[in-house]
C-alpha positions in Angstrom: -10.3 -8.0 12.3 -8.1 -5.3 11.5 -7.4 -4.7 7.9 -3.4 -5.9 7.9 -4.9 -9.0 9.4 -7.0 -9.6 5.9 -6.5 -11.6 2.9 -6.9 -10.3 -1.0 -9.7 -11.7 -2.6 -9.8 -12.3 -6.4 -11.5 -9.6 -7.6 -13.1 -9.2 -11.3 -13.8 -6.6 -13.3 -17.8 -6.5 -12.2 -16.4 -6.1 -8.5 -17.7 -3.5 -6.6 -15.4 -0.1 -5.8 -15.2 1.6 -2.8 -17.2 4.3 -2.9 -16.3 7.1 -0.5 -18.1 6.8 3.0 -16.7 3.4 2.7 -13.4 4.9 2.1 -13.4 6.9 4.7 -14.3 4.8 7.1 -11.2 2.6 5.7 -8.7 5.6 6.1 -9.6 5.7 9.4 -7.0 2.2 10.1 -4.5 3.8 7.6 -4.8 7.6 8.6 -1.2 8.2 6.6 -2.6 7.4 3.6 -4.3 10.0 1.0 -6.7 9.1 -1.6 -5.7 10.4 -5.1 -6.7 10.2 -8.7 -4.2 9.6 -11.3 -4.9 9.1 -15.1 -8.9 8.8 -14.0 -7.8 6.8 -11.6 -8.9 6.7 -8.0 -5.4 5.3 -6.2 -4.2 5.1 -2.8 -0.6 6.6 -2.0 1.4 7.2 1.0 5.6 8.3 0.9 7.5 6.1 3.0 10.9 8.2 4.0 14.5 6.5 5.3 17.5 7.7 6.1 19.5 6.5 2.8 18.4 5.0 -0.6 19.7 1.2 1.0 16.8 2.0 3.3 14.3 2.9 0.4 15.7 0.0 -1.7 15.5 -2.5 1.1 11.8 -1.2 1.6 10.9 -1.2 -2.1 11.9 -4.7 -2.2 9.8 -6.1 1.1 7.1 -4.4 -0.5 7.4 -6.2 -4.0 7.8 -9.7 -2.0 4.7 -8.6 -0.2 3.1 -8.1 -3.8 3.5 -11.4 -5.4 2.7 -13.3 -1.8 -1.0 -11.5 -2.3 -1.1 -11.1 -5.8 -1.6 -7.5 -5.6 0.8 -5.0 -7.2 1.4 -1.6 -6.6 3.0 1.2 -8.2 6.3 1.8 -6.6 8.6 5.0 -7.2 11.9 4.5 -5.2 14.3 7.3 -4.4 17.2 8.8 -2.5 15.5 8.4 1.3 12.3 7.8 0.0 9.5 5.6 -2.0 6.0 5.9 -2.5 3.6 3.3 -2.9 0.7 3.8 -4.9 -2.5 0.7 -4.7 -5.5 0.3 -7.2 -7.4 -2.0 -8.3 -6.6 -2.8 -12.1 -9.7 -5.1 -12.9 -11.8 -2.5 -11.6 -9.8 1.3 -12.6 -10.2 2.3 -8.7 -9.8 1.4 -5.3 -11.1 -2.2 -4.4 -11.0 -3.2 -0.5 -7.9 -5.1 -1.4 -6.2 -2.1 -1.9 -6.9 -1.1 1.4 -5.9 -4.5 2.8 -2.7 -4.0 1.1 -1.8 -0.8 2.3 -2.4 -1.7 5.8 -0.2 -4.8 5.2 2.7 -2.1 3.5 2.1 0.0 6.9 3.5 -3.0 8.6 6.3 -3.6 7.5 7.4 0.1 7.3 10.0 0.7 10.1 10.7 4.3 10.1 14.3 5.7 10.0 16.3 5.4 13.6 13.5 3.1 14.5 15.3 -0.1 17.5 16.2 -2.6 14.4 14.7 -1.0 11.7 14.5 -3.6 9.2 12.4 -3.4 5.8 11.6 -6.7 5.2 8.0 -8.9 5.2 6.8 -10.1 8.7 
C-alpha cells in the first residue's frame, strides 16, 4: 500500500520514531521531500511553488483541511508563489510514520503551476 493510501494512527508520547534507515527507505515514495532538524527537532519539509499567492493560499488551505481530516498538523509558511510544509510528530519531538503518511497525502494534492486544471484542493 503506498503511503498516501495510509491512515494516521494515534500516536503517544512512548511511540516509536523513525530512525534513519527507516527514513530512508520512506523518502524513497516522497523523493521531494528533505529531512531537517529545527529547534532539536527532526521535521520533514518540502516548498511547494505556484504561479501567484491565490495559488499558495488556495494550497495552504487544502492542506489545513487535509490536517484536521487526519488529525495531524503541520507547520505551514505561505508566501508570494510559494508555501512550505513542514510535518513532525509533536507527542514524540521527531518524525513518526504519520508524518510520512501525511506528506505523501500533501504530495497529492499538490498540482504544480500551469499543470491541465490545476486545482489546490483535497481529493
Amino acid at each position: 500500500m503506498s503511503l498516501a493510501a495510509e491512515r494516521c494512527v494515534a500516536c503517544r508520547a512512548d511511540a516509536p520514531a523513525v530512525g534513519g534507515a527507516d527514513a530512508g527507505k520512506l523518502l524513497r515514495e516522497i523523493p521531494e521531500w528533505r529531512v531537517i532538524v529545527r529547534e532539536g527537532v527532526r521535521r520533514l519539509e518540502r516548498v511547494f511553488t505556484f504561479a501567484d499567492f491565490a495559488g499558495a493560499l488556495a494550497f495552504t488551505d487544502a492542506v489545513g483541511a487535509l490536517a484536521e481530516a487526519n488529525e495531524h498538523h503541520p507547520a505551514l509558511l505561505t508566501e508570494w508563489g510559494r508555501v512550505t510544509v513542514s510535518w513532525w510528530t509533536h507527542a514524540i519531538s521527531g518524525l513518526h510514520r504519520n508524518d510520512f503518511v501525511m506528506a505523501a497525502k500533501t504530495d497529492a494534492i499538490y498540482q504544480p503551476p500551469g499543470a491541465v486544471g490545476a486545482r489546490n484542493t483535497v481529493p
